[in-house]
C-alpha positions, 0 to 999 in steps of 0.5 A, a space after each residue: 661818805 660824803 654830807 647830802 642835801 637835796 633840793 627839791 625843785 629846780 627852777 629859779 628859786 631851786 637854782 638860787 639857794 643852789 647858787 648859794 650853798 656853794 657860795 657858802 659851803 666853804 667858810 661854812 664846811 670847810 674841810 668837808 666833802 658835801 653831795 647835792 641832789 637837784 631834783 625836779 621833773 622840767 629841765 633844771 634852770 628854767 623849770 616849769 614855767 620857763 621851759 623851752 617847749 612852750 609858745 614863743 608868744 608867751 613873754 614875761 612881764 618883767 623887762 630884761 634889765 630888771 632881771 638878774 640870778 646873781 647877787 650884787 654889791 647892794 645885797 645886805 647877806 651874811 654869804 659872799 657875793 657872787 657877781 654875774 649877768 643880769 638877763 640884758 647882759 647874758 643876751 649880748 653875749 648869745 647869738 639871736 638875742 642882740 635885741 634882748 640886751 637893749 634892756 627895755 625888751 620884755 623877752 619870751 618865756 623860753 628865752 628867759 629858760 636860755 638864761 635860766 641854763 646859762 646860770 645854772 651851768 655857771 653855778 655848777 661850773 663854778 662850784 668847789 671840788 669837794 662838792 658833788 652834784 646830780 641831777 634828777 629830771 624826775 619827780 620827788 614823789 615822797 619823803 621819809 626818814 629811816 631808823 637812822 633819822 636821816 631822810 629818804 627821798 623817793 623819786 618816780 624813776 626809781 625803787 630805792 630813795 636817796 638817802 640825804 641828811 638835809 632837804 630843801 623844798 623849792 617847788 614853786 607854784 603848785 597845782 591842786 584838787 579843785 574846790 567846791 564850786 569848781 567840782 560844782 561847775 565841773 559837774 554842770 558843765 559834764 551833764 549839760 555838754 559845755 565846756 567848763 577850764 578851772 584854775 589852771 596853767 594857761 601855756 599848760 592847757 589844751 584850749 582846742 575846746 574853744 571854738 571859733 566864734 563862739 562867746 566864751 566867759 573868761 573870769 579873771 583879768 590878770 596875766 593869766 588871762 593875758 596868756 588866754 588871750 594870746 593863745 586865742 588870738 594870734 596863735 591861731 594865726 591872727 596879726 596885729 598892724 600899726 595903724 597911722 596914729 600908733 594904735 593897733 588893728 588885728 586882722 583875725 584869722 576867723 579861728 578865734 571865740 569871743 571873750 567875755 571878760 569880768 574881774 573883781 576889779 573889773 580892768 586888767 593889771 596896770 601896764 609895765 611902766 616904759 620909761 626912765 625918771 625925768 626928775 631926780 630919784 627920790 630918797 627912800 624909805 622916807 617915812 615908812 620902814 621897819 625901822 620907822 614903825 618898830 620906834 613909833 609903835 615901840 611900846 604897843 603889843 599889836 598893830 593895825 594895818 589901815 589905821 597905823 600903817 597905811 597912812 605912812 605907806 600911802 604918804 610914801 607912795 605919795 612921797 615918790 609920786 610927788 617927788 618925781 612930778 616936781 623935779 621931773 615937770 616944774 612946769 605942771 606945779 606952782 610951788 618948787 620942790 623943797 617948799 611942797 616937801 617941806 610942808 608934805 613931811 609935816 602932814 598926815 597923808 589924806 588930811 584937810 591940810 595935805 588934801 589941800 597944799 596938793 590942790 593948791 601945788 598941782 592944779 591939774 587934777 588928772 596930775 595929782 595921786 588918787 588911791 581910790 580911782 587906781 585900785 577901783 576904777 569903775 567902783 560906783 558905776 551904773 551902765 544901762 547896758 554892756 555896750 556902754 560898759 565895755 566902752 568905759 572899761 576900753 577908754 580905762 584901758 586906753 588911758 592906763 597904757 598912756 599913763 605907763 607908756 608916756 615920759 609925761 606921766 613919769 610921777 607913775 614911776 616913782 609912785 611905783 618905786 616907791 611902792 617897791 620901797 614899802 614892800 620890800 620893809 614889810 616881811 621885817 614889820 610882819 617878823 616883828 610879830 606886831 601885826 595883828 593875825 586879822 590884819 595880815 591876813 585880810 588888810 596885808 595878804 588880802 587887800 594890799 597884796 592884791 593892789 601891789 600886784 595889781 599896780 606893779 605886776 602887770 603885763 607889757 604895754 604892747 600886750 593892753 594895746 593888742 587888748 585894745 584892738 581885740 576890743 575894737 575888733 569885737 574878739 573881746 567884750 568886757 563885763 566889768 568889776 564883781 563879776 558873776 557866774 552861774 550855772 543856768 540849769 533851766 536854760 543848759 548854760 552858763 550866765 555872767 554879768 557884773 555889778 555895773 549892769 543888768 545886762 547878763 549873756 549866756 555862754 557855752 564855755 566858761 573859763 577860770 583864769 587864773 592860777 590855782 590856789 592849793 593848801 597842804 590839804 587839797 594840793 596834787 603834789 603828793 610830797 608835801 601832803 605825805 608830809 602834812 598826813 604824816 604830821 611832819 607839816 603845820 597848816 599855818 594857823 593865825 589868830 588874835 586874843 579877841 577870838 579871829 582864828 584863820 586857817 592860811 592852807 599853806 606850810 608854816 615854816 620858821 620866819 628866821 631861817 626857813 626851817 619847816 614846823 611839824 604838827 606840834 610846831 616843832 622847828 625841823 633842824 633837817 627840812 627847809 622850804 621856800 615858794 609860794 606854798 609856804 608862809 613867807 608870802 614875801 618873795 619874788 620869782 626874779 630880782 632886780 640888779 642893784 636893789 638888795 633884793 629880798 630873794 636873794 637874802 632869803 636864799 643865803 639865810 637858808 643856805 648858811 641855815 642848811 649848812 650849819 646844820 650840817 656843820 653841827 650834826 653828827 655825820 662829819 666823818 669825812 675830812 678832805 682838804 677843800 680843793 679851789 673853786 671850780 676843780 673837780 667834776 660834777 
């Protein structure tokens, strides 16, 4: 009989550890027959989410250069590294996608599913002869153990469970009961005849209830609300032409409502940076690393996020920045660079003394880096009216998809380098077990996740200058930052503002856009919250000594290796788990070629976890010769 694993889940990250047992099966089990079961209701590759039966106007906000399944030279892992095509590459090679492999294109969602079949039918192509695999378009309903301590894996397609020695938890982002005033919300909108969209999967939803010309409020102004708005716009038959200075004019189709938009923020992300440096790269980590921070604070118990890290982490984004402004345009400062560096590495980031050597070096204002006017635009401002407001917020969005479009701008892209820099140091710094629980979660998960997404994580410019234009075209008004709701039962309506006015509008319709954020105890996916109300999960719980207890909702898993903690916080030797469900926050759906990215070292640590395991267990009964790579079926 041979070993088994399952994985549960068979997207991108499913595909990765996937891709990395059997990179590894062969030094690990040598001699060793090994079973896999790939489990997963949408097609295995793409998944959910890049499934190919979904709107070819859905794209991703990644370019395609900088997407890649496949480990390379740079990758610092223990397990071989296995080459393959990054997404541009892959397309050069496949009829209909000569565009993608021009690198800077940001391709539709199903196209990125094509390349997501295409790695998975490598990997298995691929795969020693001894190794078996099966995969199951179903979904994984329970998990339990049978007398024996094996598991058993209870499929929706079938009576009798897999039977398996080790299981693997990729499941992605997951759906969930809504809260409290969601239900609240729900319930109005049922008794008052309205229309009420909690968090959800905008390419997942039927939007048919938002009708033309009606105003909608929209709170939430990330990338799910730029799916929302493709979907009500130019997938109902509305166009975009080019007007004669470069900007954008939609013709609409008379099928689309008006959104009313609003956010925290009170702006969209920050468009995808569109061009190459213009200077010479900057040498990072430069003064914020795992390293750096483990020698300074060598002799401390606990750390503070804003008082101990973010002066080094802002002085490194900073480092980036200024790096780039100096090699890439001498002609915007007074002093060359190794004068400015020289001096900049002796000072603490937001000083008199560094304020002023940046003032004295770039006269121009608008060239200089500003945390504050990045993260809060419109923090402190008051506007007498909407109309004033919405003006504001289209000249931000206006002036960001220049910054991020425009060469001349190009310090942008190495401030945002270097923001990659400082967020691929941190899961080392937070494993170190240093930082305070009060400040990982509200500074670390809380404010600086939030930014980094904000800064690094937005859409493609060409989807801001369709903004613009829906904007111009009356389709879309903006509330502006700390948006409100409320159900307005005397009037039978929904009522939204924001902070920077007065001036609130009632709608009929009312949609939250944005993903849903489950916990082990309100999420819909019946497996892992069997596992949680069996006691074979640990809701992830941190605290400090001075009393700051929080409860996370997610699954604790082992920082070293992944495993899943039961109830008691025991290790589990058999069941590892990896996603956005989990406590390993740092993690990425895609990785970057040429940049030792953090998915793949978690997925090869998880894999030589897994088998190792089953090196040491006690079910090696089996002892056939390992046959070449790529023999045998499937």
């Amino acid at each position: 009989m041979p070993l088994a694993v399952a994985v549960i889940g068979a997207g991108p990250r499913g595909t990765g550890i996937l891709e990395r047992l059997l990179a590894n099966v062969g030094e690990l089990l040598p001699g060793r027959r090994l079973h896999v079961d790939v489990i997963d209701p949408y097609p295995a590759g793409a998944g959910r989410v890049w499934r190919a039966d979904q709107s070819p106007l859905m794209l991703m906000n990644v370019a395609a250069r900088n997407v890649t399944m496949f480990t390379d030279e740079t990758v610092r892992c223990a397990g071989p590294v296995r080459p393959g095509p990054a997404l541009d590459e892959w397309a050069r090679t496949v009829d209909g996608h000569e565009d993608v492999g021009t690198g800077s294109v940001f391709v539709d969602r199903a196209t990125q599913g094509e390349y997501l079949s295409a790695v998975l039918t490598k990997v298995l192509a691929d795969k020693p002869g001894a190794v078996s695999i099966t995969v199951h378009e179903t979904a994984a309903l329970r998990l339990t153990r049978a007398e024996t301590g094996r598991q058993l894996v209870w499929l929706a397609d079938r009576d009798e469970p897999l039977v398996t020695d080790v299981v693997v938890l990729a499941l992605g982002h997951l759906d969930g009961e809504p809260v409290k005033e969601e239900r609240l919300f729900a319930d109005f909108a049922d008794r008052r005849d309205l229309c009420y969209m909690p968090p959800c999967y905008t390419a997942d939803v039927d939007l048919s209830a938002l009708l033309p010309g009606e105003n909608v409020a929209v709170r939430g102004f990330g990338l799910a609300f730029i799916d929302l708005m493709v979907l009500l716009t130019e997938a109902r038959g509305g166009r975009y032409e080019t007007r004669a200075d470069g900007w954008l004019r939609y013709v609409p189709s008379g099928k689309e409502p008006v959104l009313h938009v609003g956010s925290r923020r009170g702006v969209p992300y920050r468009a995808k940076i569109d061009y190459q440096p213009a200077g010479t790269p900057a040498p990072l980590p430069r003064f914020f690393s795992a390293e750096i921070v483990a020698e300074r604070f060598a002799v401390r118990r606990e750390i503070d996020f804003y008082t101990d890290l973010w002066p080094d982490i802002a002085k490194e984004i900073g480092w980036g920045y200024y790096h780039e402004l100096f090699t890439g345009h001498p002609d915007r400062v007074e002093v060359d660079w190794p004068r400015f560096a020289a001096r900049y590495t002796d000072l603490v980031w937001d000083s008199t003394e560094m304020r002023e050597l940046i003032a004295k070096a770039v006269p121009d204002e608008a060239d200089r880096l500003d945390f504050d006017a990045m993260d809060r635009p419109l923090d402190g401002e008051r506007f007498d009216c909407l109309d004033d407001l919405h003006e504001r917020v289209r000249a931000h969005v206006r002036a960001d998809v220049a910054q991020m479009t425009d060469p001349r701008h190009s310090a942008e892209l190495g401030a945002y380098l270097a923001m990659l820099s400082v967020h691929a140091e941190l899961p080392a710094i937070v494993a170190s077990g240093k930082l305070g629980a009060r400040a990982y979660i509200q500074d670390m998960r809380g404010w600086w996740f939030r930014f980094f997404e904000y800064a690094s994580s937005g859409p493609p410019g060409m989807r801001l200058r369709q903004l613009i234009a829906l904007a111009e075209a009356g389709l879309v008004r903006f509330l502006g930052a700390d948006m409100w709701v409320l159900a307005d039962e005397r009037e039978g309506c929904f009522r939204v503002g924001g902070a920077a006015t007065d001036e609130s509008i009632t709608t009929r319709a009312f949609v939250e856009a944005r993903l849903p954020s489950p916990t082990l105890h309100t999420t819909t996916n019946t497996l892992l919250r069997g596992l949680y109300e069996d006691g074979a999960a640990l809701e992830e719980v941190l605290g400090d000594p001075d009393g700051y207890t929080h409860r996370s909702g997610l699954l604790q898993v082992s920082e070293l290796d992944f495993r899943v903690l039961d109830a008691a916080g025991a290790r589990q030797a058999d069941r590892f788990a990896l996603g956005p469900y989990t406590s390993i926050r740092h993690f990425a759906t895609f990785s970057r070629p040429k940049s030792n990215a953090n998915s793949f070292r978690q997925n090869d640590v998880l894999a030589r976890a897994v088998l190792d395991h089953l090196a040491r267990a006690g079910h090696l009964t089996n002892d056939v010769p390992w046959p070449a790579a790529g023999s045998g079926g499937t």
